[in-house]
C-alpha positions in Angstrom: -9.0 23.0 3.4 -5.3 23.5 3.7 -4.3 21.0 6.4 -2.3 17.5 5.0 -3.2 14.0 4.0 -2.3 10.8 6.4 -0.5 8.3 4.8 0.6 5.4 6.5 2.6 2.1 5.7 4.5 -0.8 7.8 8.0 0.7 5.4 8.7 2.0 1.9 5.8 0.1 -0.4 3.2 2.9 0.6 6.0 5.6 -1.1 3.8 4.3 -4.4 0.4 5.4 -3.2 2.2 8.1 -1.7 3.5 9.2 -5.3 0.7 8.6 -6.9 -1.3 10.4 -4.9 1.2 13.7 -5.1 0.7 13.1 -8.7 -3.0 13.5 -9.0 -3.3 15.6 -5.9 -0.5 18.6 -6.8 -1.8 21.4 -4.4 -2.5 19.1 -1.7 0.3 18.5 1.5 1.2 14.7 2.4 2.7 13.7 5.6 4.5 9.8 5.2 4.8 7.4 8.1 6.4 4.5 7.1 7.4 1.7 9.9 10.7 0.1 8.8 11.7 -0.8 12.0 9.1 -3.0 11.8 8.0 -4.1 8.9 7.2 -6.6 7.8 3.7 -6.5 9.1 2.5 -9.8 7.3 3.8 -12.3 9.4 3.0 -10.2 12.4 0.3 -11.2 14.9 -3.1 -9.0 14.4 -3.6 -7.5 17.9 0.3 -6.7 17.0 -0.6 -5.3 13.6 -3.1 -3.0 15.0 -1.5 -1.9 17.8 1.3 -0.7 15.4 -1.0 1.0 13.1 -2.8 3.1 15.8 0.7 4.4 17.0 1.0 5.7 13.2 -1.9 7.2 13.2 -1.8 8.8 16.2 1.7 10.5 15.6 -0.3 11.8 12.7 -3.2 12.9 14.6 -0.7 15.2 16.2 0.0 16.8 12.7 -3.9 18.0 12.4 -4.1 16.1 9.2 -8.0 15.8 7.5 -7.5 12.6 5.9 -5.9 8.9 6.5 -4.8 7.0 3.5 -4.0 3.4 5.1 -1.1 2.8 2.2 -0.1 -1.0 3.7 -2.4 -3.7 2.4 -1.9 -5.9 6.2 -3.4 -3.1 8.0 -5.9 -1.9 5.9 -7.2 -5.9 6.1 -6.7 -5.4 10.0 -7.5 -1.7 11.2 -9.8 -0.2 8.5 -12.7 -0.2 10.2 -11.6 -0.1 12.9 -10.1 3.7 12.8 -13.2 4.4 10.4 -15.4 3.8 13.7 -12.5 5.7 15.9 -12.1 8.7 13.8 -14.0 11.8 13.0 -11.9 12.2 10.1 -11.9 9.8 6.6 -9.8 7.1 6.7 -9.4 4.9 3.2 -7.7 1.7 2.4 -6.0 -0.1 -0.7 -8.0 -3.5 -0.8 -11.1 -2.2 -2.2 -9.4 0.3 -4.5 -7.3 -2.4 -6.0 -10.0 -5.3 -6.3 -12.1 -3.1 -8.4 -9.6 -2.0 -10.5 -9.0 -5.7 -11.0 -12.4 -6.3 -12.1 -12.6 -3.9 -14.4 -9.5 -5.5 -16.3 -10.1 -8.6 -16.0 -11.8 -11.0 -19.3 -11.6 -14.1 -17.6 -12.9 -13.7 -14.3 -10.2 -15.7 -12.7 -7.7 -12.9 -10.9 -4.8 -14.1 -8.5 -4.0 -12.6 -5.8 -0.6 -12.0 -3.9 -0.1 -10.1 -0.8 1.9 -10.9 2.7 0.8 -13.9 4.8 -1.5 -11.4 7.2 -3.4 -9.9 4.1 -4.1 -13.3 2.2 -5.0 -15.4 5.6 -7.6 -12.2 5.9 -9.0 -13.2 2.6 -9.5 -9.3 2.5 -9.1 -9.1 -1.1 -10.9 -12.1 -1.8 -14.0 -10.7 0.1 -13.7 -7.9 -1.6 -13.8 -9.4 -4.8 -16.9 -11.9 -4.5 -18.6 -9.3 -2.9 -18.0 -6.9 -6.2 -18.9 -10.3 -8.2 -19.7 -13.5 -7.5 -18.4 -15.0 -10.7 -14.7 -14.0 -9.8 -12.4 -16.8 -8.9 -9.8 -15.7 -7.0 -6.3 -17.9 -6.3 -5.1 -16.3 -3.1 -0.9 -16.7 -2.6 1.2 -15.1 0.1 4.8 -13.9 -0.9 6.4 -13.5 2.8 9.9 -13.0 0.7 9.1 -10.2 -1.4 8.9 -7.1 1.3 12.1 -8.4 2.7 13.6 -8.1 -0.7 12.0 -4.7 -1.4 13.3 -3.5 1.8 16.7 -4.6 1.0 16.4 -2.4 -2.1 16.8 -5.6 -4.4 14.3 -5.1 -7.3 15.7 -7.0 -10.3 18.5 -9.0 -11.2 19.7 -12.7 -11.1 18.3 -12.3 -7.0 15.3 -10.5 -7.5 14.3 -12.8 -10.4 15.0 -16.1 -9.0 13.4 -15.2 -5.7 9.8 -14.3 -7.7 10.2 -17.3 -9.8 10.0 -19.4 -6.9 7.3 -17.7 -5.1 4.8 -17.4 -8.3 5.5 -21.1 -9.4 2.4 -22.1 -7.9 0.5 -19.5 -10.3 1.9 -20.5 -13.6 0.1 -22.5 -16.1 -3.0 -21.4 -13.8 -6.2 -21.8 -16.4 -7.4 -19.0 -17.5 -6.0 -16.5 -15.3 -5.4 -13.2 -17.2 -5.3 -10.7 -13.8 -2.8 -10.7 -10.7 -3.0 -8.2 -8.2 -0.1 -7.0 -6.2 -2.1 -7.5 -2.6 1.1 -5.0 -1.2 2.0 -1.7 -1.7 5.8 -3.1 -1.7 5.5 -4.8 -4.8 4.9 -2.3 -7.5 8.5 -1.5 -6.9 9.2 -5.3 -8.1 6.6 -5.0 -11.0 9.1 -5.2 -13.9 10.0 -8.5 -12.6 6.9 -10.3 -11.0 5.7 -9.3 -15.2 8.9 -10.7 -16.7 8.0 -14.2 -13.9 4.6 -14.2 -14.9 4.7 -13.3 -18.5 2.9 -10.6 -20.9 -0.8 -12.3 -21.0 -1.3 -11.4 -17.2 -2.5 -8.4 -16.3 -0.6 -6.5 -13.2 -2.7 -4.6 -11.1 -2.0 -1.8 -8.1 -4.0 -0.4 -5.7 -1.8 3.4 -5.8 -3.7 4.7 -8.7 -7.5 3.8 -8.0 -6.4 5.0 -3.6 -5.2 8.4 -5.4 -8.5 8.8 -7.4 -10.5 7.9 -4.1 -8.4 10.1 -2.0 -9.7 13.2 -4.5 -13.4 11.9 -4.5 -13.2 11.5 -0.9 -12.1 15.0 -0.3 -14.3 16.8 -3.2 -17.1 14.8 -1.4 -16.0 16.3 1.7 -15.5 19.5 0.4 -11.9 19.4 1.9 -9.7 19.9 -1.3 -6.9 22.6 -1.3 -8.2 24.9 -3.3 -5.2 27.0 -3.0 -2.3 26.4 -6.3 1.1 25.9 -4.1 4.0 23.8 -4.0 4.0 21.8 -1.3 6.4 20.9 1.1 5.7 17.4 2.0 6.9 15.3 5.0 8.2 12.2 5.5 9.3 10.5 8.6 10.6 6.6 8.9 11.1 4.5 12.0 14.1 2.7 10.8 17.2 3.6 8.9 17.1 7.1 7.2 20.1 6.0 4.5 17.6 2.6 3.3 14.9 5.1 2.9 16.6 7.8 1.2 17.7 5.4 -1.6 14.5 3.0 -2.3 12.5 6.6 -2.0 15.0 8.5 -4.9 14.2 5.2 -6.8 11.0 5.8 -6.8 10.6 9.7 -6.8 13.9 9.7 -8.8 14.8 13.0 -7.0 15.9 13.0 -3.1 13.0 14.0 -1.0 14.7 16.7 1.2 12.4 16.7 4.4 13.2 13.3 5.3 13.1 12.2 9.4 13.8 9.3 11.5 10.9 9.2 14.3 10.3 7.3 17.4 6.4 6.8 18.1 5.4 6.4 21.5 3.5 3.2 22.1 -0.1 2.5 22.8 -2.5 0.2 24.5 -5.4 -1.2 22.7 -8.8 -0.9 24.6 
């Protein structure tokens, strides 16, 4: 089935999943929302949060996609079932992607958790978790600075570095805990630091891989991959300012992503 993939985030952290997924997924077409007008979403109210997230998806509707990939940890914690109930079409988050892939690295059992101030008050992940195993003990932490500083397109450095510290000092000397997942799709881009804060004995783990590999099931499932071998001319649109996202996205894609748009999406009411 040749139509695109949904993916959605509240700014540039769902570029990882988005990457990730172009990486596993080659013949298949992905169409990017990212909200950086708004973002953050963590500190954001929920009725706000979903509210936000249903004007995404419904600028995507628009694009006769086949799949949603909620790439924004705060809304997948707020909206996933939501728009799984809504929709006639799949619709995947990163939470349950990411806390297996936790559990399936983890010796210890004791796996911290660090996500914006929405996702960790959910206790999403930890849910998730306990629900997987009940032996896990999970030390939830939000990091309201970090999407901020990813936005700003600070990712290391004397900044960068001092900011993490200071966030993650709860978390060191934390017995036994040999696993930390990044609970946002912000902070892979900060990984090289939060590891250098945190040291070599924990294990960081993202969501973007174990979303791709779910995307693909998903769609094999469905019977709605691409079967077609083409190069595909992916879109992505922004809310915000076109220059930030041009220069945090050729970080990350270390090429500059031609079809690049800013978009204004039309408000709607929650029923």
């Amino acid at each position: 089935m040749n139509k695109p993939i949904g993916v959605i985030d509240s700014g540039v952290g769902g570029l990882t999943v988005a990457h990730e997924i172009m990486r596993q997924l080659p013949n298949e077409k992905l169409i990017y929302v990212g909200d950086t007008k708004r973002c953050p979403y963590g500190s954001r109210p929920r009725k706000e949060v979903i509210s936000y997230t249903l004007e995404m998806v419904n600028f995507l509707l628009q694009k006769d996609i086949k799949m949603i990939v909620i790439a924004c940890n705060t809304a997948t914690a707020f909206t996933l079932k939501i728009l799984q109930q809504k929709l006639l079409i799949p619709v995947i988050g990163v939470i349950q992607s990411g806390a297996r892939a936790a559990i399936n690295v983890t010796n210890t059992n004791h796996i911290a958790v660090i996500g914006t101030e929405g996702t960790i008050k959910s206790s999403a992940y930890q849910n998730a978790l306990t629900n997987i195993n009940q032996r896990i003990h999970v030390t939830p932490l939000a990091c309201p600075l970090f999407v901020p500083m990813v936005e700003k397109g600070i990712f290391t450095g004397n900044q960068a570095t001092s900011i993490v510290t200071d966030c993650l000092n709860p978390l060191k000397g934390q017995r036994d805990l040999d696993t930390l997942i990044l609970g946002c799709t912000h902070y892979p881009l900060i990984e090289k630091t939060i590891q250098h804060v945190m040291g070599q004995h924990v294990q960081l783990v993202s969501s973007s891989e174990e979303t791709a590999r779910e995307t693909s099931v998903i769609l094999d499932v469905y019977q709605m991959m691409n079967k077609v071998t083409q190069n595909q001319s992916h879109e992505f649109y922004t809310t915000g300012n076109l220059n930030i996202f041009k220069q945090i996205s050729h970080t990350l894609f270390n090429e500059e992503i031609d079809n690049l748009k800013t978009v204004t999406i039309e408000k709607v009411a929650l029923s």
